[in-house]
C-alpha positions in Angstrom: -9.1 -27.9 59.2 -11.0 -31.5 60.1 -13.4 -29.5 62.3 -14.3 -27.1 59.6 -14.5 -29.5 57.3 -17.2 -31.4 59.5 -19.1 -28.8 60.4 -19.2 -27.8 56.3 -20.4 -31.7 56.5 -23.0 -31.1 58.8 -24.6 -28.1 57.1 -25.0 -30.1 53.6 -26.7 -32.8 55.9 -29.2 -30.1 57.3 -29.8 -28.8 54.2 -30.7 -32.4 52.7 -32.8 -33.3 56.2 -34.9 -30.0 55.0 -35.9 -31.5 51.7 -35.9 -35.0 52.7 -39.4 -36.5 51.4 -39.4 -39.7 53.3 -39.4 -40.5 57.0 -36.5 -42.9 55.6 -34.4 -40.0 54.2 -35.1 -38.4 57.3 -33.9 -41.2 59.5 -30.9 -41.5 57.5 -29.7 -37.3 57.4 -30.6 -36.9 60.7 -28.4 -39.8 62.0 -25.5 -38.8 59.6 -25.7 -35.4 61.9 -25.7 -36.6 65.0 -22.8 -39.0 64.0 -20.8 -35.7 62.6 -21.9 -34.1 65.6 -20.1 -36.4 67.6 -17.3 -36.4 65.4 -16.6 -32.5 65.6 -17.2 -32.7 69.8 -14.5 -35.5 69.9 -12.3 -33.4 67.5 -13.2 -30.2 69.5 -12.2 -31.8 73.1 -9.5 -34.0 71.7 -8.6 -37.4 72.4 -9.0 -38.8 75.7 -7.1 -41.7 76.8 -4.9 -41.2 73.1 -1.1 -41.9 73.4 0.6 -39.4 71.6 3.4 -40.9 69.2 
């Protein structure tokens, strides 16, 4: 569910890179990506190093 939720997240934030006027906006979507991005890979490879409770 996280990962599809992300990656629902990402797509809105491609969407808005694509109409972005600004270099600013631009700066801004396209970091919000690549910080999702990294989200879903750590959600998609798990946890390393995390201590299950």
């Amino acid at each position: 569910m996280p990962i599809r939720g992300s990656e629902k997240v990402t797509a809105h934030y491609r969407l808005l890179l694509a109409n972005a006027k600004t270099e600013k906006e631009r700066a801004l979507y396209l970091s919000r990506i690549e910080r999702e991005q990294r989200l879903l890979d750590q959600l998609q490879n798990g946890f390393p190093g995390r201590i299950a409770a």
